[in-house]
Structure formats: C-alpha cells, structure tokens
mmJSON file of the N, C-alpha and C atoms, coordinates in Angstrom:
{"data_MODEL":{"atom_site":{
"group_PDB":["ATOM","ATOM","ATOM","ATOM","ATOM","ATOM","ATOM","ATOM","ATOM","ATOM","ATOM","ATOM","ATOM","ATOM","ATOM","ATOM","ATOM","ATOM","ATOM","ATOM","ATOM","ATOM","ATOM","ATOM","ATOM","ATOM","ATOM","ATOM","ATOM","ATOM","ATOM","ATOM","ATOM","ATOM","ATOM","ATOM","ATOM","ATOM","ATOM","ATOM","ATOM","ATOM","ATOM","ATOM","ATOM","ATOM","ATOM","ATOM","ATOM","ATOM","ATOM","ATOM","ATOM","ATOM","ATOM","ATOM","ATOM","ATOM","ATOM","ATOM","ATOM","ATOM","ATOM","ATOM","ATOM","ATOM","ATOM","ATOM","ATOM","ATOM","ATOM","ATOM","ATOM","ATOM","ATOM","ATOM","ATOM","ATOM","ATOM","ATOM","ATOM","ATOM","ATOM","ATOM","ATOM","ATOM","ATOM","ATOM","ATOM","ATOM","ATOM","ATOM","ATOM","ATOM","ATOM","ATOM","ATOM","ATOM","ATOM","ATOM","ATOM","ATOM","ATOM","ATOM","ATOM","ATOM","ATOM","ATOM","ATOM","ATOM","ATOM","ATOM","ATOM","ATOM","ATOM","ATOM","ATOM","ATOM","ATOM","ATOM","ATOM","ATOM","ATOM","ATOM","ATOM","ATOM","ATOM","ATOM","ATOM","ATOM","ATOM","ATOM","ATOM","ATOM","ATOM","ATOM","ATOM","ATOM","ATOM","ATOM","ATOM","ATOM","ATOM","ATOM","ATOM","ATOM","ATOM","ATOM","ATOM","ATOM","ATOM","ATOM","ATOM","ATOM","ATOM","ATOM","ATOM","ATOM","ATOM","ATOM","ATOM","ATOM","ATOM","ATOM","ATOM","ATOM","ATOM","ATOM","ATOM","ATOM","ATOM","ATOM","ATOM","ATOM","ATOM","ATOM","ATOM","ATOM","ATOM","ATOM","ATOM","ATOM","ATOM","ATOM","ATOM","ATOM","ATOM","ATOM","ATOM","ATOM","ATOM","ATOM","ATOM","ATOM","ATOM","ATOM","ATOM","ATOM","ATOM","ATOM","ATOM"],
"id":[1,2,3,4,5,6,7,8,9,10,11,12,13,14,15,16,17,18,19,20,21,22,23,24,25,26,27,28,29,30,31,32,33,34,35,36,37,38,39,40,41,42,43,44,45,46,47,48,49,50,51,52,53,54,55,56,57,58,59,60,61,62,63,64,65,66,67,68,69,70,71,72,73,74,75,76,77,78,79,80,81,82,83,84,85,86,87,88,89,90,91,92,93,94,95,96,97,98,99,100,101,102,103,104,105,106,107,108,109,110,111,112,113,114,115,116,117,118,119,120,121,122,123,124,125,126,127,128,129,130,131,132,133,134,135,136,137,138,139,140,141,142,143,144,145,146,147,148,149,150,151,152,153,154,155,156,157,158,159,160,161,162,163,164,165,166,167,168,169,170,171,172,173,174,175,176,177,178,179,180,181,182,183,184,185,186,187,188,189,190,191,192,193,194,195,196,197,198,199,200,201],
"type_symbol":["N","C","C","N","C","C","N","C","C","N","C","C","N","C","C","N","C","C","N","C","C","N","C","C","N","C","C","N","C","C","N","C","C","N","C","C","N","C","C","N","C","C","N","C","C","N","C","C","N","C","C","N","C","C","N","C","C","N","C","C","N","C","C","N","C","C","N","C","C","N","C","C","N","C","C","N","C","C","N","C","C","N","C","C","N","C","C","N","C","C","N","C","C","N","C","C","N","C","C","N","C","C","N","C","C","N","C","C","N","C","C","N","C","C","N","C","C","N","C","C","N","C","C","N","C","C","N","C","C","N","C","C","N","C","C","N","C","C","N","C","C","N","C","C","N","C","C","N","C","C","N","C","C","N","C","C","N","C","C","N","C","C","N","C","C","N","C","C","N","C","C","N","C","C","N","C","C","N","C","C","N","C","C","N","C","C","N","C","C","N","C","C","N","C","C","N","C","C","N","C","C"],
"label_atom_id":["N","CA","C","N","CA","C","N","CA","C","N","CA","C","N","CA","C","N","CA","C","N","CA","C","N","CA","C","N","CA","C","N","CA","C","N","CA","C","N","CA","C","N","CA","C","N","CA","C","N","CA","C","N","CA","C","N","CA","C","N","CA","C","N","CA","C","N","CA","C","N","CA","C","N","CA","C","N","CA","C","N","CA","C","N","CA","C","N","CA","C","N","CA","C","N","CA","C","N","CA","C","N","CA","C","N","CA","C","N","CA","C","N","CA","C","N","CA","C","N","CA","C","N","CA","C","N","CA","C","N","CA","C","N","CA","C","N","CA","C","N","CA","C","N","CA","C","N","CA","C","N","CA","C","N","CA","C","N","CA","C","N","CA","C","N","CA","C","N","CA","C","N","CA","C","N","CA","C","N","CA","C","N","CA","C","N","CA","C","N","CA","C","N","CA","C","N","CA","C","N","CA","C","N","CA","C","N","CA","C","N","CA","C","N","CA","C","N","CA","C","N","CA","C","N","CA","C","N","CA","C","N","CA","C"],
"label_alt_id":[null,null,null,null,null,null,null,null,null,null,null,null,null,null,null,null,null,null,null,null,null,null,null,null,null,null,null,null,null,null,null,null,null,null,null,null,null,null,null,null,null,null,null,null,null,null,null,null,null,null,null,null,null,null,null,null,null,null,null,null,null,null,null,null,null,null,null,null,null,null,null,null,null,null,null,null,null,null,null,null,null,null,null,null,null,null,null,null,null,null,null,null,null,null,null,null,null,null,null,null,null,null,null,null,null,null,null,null,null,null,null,null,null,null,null,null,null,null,null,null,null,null,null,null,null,null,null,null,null,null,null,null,null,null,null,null,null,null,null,null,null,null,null,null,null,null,null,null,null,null,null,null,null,null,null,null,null,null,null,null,null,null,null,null,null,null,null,null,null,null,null,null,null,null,null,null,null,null,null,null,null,null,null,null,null,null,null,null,null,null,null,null,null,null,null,null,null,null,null,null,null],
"label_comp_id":["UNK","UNK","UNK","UNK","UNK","UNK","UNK","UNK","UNK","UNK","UNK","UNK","UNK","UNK","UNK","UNK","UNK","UNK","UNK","UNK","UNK","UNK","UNK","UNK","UNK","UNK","UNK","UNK","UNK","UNK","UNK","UNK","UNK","UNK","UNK","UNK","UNK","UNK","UNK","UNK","UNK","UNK","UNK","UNK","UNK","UNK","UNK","UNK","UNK","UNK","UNK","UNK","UNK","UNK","UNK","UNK","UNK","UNK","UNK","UNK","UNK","UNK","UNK","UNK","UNK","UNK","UNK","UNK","UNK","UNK","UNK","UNK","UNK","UNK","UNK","UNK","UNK","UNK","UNK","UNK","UNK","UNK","UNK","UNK","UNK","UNK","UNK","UNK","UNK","UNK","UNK","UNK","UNK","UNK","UNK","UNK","UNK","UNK","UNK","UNK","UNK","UNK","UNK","UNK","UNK","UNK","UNK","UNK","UNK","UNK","UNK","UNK","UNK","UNK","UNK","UNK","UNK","UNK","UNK","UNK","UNK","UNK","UNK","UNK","UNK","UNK","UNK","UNK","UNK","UNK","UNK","UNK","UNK","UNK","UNK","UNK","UNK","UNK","UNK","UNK","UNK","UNK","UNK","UNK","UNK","UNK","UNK","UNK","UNK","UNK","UNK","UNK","UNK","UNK","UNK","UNK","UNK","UNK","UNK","UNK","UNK","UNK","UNK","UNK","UNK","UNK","UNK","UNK","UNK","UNK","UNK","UNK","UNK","UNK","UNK","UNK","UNK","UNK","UNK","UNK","UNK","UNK","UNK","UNK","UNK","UNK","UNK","UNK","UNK","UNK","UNK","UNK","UNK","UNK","UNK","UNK","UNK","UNK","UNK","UNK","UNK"],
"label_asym_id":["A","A","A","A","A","A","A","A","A","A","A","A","A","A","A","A","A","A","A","A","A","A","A","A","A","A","A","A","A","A","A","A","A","A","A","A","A","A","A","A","A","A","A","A","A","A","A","A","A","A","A","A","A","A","A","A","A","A","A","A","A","A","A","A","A","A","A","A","A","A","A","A","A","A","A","A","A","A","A","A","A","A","A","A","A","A","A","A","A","A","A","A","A","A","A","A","A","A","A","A","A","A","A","A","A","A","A","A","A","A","A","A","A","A","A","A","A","A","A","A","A","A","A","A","A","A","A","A","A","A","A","A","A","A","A","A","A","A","A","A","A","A","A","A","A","A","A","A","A","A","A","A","A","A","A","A","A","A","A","A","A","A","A","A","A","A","A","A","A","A","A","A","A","A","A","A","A","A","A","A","A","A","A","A","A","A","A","A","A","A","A","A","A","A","A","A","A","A","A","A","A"],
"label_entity_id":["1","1","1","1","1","1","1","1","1","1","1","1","1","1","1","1","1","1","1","1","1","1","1","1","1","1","1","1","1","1","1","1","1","1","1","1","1","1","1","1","1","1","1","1","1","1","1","1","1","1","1","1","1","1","1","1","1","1","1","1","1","1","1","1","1","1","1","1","1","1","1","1","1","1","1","1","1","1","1","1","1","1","1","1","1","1","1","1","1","1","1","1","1","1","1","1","1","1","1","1","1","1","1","1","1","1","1","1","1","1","1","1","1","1","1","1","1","1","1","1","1","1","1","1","1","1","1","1","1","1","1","1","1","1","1","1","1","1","1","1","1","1","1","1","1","1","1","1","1","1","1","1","1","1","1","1","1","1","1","1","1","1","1","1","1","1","1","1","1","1","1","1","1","1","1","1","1","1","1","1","1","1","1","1","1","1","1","1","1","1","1","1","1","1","1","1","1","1","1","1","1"],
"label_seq_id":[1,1,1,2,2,2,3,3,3,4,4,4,5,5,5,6,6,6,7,7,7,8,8,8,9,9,9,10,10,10,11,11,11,12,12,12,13,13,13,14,14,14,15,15,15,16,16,16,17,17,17,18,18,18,19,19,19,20,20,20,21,21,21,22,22,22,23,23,23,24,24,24,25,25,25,26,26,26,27,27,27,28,28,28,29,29,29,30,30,30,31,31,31,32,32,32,33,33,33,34,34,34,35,35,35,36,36,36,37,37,37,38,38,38,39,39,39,40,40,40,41,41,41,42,42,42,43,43,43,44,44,44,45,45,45,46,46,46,47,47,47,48,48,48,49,49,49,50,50,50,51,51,51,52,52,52,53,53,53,54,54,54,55,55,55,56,56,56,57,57,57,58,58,58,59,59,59,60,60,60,61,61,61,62,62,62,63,63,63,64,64,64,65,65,65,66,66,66,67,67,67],
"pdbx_PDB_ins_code":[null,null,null,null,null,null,null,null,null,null,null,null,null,null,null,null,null,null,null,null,null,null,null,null,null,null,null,null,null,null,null,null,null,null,null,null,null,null,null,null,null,null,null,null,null,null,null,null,null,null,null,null,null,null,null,null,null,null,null,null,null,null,null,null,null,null,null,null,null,null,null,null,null,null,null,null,null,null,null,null,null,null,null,null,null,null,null,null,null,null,null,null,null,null,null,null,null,null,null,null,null,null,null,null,null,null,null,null,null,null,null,null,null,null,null,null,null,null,null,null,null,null,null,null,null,null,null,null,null,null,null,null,null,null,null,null,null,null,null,null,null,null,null,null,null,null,null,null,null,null,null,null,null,null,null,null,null,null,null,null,null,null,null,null,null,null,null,null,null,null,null,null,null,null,null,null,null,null,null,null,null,null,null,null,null,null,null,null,null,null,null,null,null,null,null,null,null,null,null,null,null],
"Cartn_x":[14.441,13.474,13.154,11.982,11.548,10.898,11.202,11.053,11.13,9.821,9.26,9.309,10.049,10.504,9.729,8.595,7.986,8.793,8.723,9.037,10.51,10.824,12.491,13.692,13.461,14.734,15.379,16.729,18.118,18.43,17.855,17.826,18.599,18.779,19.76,19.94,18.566,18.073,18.576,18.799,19.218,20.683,21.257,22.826,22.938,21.65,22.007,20.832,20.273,19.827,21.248,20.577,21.278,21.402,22.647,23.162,22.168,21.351,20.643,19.073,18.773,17.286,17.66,16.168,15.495,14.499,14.948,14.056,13.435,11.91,11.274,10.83,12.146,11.903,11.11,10.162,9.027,9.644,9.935,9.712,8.931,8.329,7.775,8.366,9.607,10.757,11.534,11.336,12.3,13.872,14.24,15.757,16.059,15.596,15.685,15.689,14.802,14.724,16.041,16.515,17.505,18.339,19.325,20.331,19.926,18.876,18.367,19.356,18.878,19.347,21.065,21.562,22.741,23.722,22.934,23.275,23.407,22.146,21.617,21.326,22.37,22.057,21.115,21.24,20.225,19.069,18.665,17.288,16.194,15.089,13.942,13.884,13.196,13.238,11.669,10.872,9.426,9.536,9.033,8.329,7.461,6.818,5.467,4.934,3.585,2.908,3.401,3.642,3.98,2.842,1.809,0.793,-0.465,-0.051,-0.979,-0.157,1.086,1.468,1.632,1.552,1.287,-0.266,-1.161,-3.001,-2.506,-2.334,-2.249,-1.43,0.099,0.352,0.888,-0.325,-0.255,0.277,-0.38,-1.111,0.522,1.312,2.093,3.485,3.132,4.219,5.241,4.955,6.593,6.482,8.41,8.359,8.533,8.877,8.603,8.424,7.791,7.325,7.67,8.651,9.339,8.612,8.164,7.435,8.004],
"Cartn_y":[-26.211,-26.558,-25.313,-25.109,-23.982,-24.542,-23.777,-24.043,-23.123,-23.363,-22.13,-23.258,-21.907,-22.454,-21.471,-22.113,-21.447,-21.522,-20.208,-20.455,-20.595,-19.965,-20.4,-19.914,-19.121,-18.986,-18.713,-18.709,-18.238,-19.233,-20.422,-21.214,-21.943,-22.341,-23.715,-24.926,-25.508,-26.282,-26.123,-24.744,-24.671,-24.767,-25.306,-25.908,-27.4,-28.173,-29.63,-29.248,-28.07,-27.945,-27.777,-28.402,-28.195,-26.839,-26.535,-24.651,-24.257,-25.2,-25.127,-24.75,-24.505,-24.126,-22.853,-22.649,-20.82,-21.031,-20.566,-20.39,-18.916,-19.362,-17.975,-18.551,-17.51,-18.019,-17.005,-17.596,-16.778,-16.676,-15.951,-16.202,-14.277,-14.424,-13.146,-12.107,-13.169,-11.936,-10.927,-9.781,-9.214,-8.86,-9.343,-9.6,-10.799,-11.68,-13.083,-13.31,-12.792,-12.84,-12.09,-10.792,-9.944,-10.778,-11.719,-12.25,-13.372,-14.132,-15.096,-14.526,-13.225,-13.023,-12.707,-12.426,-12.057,-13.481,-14.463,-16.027,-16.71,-16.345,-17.02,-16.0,-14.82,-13.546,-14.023,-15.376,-15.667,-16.196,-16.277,-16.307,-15.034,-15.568,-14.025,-14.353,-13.158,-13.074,-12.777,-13.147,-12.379,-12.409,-10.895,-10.545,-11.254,-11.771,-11.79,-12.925,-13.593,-14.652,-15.986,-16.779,-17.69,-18.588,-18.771,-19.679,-18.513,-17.434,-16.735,-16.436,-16.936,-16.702,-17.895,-18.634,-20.384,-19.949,-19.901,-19.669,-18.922,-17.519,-17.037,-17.614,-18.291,-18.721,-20.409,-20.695,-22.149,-22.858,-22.626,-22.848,-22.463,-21.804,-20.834,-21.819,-23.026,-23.615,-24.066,-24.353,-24.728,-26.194,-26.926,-27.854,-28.942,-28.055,-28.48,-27.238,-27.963,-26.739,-27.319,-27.057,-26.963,-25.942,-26.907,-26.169,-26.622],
"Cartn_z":[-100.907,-99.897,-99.068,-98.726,-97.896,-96.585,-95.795,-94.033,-93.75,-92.758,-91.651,-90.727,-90.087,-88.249,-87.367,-86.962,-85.203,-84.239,-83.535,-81.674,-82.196,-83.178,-83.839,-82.853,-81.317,-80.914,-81.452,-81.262,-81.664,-82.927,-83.579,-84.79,-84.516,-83.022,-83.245,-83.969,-84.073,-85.259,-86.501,-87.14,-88.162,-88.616,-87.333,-87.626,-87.957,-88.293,-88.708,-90.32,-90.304,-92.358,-93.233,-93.879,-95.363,-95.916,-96.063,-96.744,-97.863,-98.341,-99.9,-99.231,-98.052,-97.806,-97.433,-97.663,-97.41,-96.709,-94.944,-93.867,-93.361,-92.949,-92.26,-91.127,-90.256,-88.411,-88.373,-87.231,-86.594,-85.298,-84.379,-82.67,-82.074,-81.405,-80.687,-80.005,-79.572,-78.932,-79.642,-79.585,-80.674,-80.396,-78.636,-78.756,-79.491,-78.967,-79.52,-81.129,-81.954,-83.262,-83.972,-83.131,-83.522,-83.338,-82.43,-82.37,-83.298,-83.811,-84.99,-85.969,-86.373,-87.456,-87.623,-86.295,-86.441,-86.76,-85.846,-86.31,-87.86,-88.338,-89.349,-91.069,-90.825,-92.302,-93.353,-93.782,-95.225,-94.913,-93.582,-93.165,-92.771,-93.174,-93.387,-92.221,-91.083,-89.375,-89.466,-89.085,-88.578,-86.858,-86.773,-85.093,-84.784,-84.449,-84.195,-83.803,-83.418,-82.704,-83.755,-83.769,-84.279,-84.792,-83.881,-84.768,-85.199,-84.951,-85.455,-87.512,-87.34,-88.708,-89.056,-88.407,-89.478,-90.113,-88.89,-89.472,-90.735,-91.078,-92.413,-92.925,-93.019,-94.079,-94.176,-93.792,-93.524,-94.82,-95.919,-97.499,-98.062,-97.576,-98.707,-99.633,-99.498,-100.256,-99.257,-97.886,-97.393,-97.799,-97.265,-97.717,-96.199,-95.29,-93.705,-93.084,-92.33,-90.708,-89.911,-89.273,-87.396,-86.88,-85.703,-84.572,-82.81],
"occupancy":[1.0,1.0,1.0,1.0,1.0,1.0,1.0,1.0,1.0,1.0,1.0,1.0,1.0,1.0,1.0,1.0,1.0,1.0,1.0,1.0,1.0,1.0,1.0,1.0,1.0,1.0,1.0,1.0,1.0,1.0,1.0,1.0,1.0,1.0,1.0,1.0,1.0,1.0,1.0,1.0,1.0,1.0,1.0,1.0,1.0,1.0,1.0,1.0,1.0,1.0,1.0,1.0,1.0,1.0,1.0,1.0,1.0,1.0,1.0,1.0,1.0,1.0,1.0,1.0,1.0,1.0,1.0,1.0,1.0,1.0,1.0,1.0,1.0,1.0,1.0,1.0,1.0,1.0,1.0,1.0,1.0,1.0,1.0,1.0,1.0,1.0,1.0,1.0,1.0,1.0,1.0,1.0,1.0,1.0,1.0,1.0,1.0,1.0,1.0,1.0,1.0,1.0,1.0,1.0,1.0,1.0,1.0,1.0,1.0,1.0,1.0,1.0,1.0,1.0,1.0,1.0,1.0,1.0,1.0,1.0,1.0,1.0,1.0,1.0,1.0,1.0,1.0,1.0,1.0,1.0,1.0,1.0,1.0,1.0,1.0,1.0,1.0,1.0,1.0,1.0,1.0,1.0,1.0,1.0,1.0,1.0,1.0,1.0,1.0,1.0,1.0,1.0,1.0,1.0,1.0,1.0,1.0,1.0,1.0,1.0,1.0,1.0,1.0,1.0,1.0,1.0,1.0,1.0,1.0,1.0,1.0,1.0,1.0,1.0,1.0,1.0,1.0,1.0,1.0,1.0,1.0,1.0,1.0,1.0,1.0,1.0,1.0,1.0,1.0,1.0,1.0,1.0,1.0,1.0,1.0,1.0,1.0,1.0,1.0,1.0,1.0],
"B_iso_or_equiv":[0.0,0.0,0.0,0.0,0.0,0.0,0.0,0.0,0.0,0.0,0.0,0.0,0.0,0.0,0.0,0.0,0.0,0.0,0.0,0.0,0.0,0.0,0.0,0.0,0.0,0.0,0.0,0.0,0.0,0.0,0.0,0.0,0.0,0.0,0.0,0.0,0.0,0.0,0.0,0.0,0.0,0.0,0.0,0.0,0.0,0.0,0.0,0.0,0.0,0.0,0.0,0.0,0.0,0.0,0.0,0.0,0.0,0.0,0.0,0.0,0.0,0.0,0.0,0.0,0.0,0.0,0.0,0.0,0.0,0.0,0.0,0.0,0.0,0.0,0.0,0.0,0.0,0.0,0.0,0.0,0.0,0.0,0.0,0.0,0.0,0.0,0.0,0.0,0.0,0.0,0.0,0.0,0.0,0.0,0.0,0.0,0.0,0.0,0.0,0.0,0.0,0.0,0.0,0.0,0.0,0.0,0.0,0.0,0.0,0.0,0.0,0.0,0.0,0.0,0.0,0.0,0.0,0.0,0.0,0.0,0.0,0.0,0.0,0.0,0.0,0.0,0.0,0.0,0.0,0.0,0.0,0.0,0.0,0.0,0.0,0.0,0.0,0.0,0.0,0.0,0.0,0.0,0.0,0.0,0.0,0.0,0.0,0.0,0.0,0.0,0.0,0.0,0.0,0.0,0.0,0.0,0.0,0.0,0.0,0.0,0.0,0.0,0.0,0.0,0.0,0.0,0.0,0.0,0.0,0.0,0.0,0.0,0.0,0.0,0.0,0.0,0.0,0.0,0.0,0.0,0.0,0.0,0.0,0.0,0.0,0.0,0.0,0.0,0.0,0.0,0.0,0.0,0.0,0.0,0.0,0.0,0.0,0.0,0.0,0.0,0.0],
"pdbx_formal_charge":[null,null,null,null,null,null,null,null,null,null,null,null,null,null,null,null,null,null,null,null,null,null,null,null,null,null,null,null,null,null,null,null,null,null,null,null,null,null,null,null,null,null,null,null,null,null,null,null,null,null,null,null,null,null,null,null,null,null,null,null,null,null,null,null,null,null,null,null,null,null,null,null,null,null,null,null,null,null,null,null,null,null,null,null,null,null,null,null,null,null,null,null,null,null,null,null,null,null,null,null,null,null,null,null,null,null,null,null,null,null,null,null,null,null,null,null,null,null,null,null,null,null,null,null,null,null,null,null,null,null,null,null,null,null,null,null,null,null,null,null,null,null,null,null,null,null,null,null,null,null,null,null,null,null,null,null,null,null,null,null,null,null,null,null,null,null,null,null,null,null,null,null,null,null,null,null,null,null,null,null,null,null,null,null,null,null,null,null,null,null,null,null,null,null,null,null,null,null,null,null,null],
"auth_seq_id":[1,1,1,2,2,2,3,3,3,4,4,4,5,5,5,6,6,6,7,7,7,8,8,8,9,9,9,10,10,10,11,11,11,12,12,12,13,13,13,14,14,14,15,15,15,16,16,16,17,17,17,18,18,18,19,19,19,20,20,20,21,21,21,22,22,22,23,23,23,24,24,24,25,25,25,26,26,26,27,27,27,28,28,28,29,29,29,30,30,30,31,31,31,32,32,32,33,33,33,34,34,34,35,35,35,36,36,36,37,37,37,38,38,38,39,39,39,40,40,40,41,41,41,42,42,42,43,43,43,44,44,44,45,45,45,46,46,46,47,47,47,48,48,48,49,49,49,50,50,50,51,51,51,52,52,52,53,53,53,54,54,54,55,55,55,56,56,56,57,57,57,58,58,58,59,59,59,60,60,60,61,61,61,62,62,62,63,63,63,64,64,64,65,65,65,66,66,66,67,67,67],
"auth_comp_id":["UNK","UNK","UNK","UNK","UNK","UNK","UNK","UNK","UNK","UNK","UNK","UNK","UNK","UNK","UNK","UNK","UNK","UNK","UNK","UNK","UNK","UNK","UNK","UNK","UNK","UNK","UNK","UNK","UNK","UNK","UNK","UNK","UNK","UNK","UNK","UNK","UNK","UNK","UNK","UNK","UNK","UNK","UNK","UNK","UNK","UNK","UNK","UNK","UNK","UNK","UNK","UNK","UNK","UNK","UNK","UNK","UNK","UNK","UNK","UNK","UNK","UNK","UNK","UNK","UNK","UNK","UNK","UNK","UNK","UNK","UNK","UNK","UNK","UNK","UNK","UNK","UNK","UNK","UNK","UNK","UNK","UNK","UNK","UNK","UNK","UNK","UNK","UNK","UNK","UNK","UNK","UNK","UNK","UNK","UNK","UNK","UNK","UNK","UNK","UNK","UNK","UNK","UNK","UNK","UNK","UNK","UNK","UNK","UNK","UNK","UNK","UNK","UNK","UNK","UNK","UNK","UNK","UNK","UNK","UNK","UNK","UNK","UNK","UNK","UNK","UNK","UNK","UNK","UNK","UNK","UNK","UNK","UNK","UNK","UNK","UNK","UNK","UNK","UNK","UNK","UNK","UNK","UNK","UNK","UNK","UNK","UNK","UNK","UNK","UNK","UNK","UNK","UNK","UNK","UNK","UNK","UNK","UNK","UNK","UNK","UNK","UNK","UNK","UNK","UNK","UNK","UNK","UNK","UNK","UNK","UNK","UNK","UNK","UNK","UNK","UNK","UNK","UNK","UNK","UNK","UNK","UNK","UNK","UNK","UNK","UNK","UNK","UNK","UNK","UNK","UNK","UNK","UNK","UNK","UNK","UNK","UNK","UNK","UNK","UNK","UNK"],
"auth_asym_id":["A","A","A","A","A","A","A","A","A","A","A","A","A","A","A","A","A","A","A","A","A","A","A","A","A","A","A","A","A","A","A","A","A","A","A","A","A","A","A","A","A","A","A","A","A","A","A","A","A","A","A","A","A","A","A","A","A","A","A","A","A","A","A","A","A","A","A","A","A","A","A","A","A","A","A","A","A","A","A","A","A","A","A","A","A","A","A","A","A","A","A","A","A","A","A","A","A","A","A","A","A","A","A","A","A","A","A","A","A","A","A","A","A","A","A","A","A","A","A","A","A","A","A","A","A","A","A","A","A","A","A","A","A","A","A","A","A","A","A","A","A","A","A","A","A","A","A","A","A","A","A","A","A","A","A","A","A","A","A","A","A","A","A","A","A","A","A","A","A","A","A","A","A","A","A","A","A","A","A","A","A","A","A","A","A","A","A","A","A","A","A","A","A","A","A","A","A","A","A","A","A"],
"auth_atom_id":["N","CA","C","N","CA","C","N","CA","C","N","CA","C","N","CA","C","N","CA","C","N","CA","C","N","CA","C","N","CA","C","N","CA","C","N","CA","C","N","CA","C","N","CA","C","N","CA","C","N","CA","C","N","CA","C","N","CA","C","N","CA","C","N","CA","C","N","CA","C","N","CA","C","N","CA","C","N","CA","C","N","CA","C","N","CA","C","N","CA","C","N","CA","C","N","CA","C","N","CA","C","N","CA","C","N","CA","C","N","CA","C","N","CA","C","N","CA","C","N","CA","C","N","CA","C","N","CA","C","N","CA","C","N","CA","C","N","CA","C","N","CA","C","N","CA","C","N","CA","C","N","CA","C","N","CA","C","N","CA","C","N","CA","C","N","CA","C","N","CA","C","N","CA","C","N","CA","C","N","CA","C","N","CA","C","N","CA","C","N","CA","C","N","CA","C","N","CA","C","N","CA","C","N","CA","C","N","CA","C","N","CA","C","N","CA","C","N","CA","C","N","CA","C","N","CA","C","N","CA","C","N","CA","C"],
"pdbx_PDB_model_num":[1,1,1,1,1,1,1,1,1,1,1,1,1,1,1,1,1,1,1,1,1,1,1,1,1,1,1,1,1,1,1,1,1,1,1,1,1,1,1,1,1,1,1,1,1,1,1,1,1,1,1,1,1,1,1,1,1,1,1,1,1,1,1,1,1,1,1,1,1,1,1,1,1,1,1,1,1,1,1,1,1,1,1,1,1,1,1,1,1,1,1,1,1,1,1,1,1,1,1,1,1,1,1,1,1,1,1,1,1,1,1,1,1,1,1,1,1,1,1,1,1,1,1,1,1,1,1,1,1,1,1,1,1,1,1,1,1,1,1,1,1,1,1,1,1,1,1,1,1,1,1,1,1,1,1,1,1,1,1,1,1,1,1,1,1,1,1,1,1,1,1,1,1,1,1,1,1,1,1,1,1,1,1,1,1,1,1,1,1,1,1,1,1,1,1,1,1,1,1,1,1]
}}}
C-alpha cells in the first residue's frame, strides 16, 4: 500500500500503519521533516508546500492520502 501523508509532522500517525506500507511525508518545515525522518528511516521525506505537491502528484498511484 502506498501513502502520502500531508502536513506529515513528526509522523505520529504513522505509529498505528502497518510495517508493509511505503510512505511520502510532505511537511514544509525542514526541522520538522528532518526529525520525520530520524523517526520514520523507510519513509521518503519531501520539503516543501504540501498541497502544492498533492496538485502535481495527485494522479501518482497512492492507495490513501492523509491530510
């Protein structure tokens, strides 16, 4: 299952997914995204505006979007 998480914070949310998904947190902060990743290693991290990266990859195959 694939999930993109907006506004993803620190991924607290991602302590009640299932070990078997592959998430791309979005959040704008780049402390915030840095400690994401220090949380969460097998998740992809994006910088940047969050619904400005849903608009481009709205289409791309996820299987949920948390927002």
């Amino acid at each position: 299952m694939r999930i993109l998480s907006l506004y993803a914070g620190i991924g607290g949310n991602g302590a009640l997914w299932p070990d078997d998904v592959t998430v791309t947190a979005v959040d704008w902060d780049e402390l915030t995204a840095t400690e994401y990743a220090a949380l969460w290693p097998d998740d992809d991290v994006v910088i940047g505006d969050a619904h400005a990266y849903l608009e481009k990859h709205l289409f791309d195959g996820w299987d949920f979007i948390w927002a």
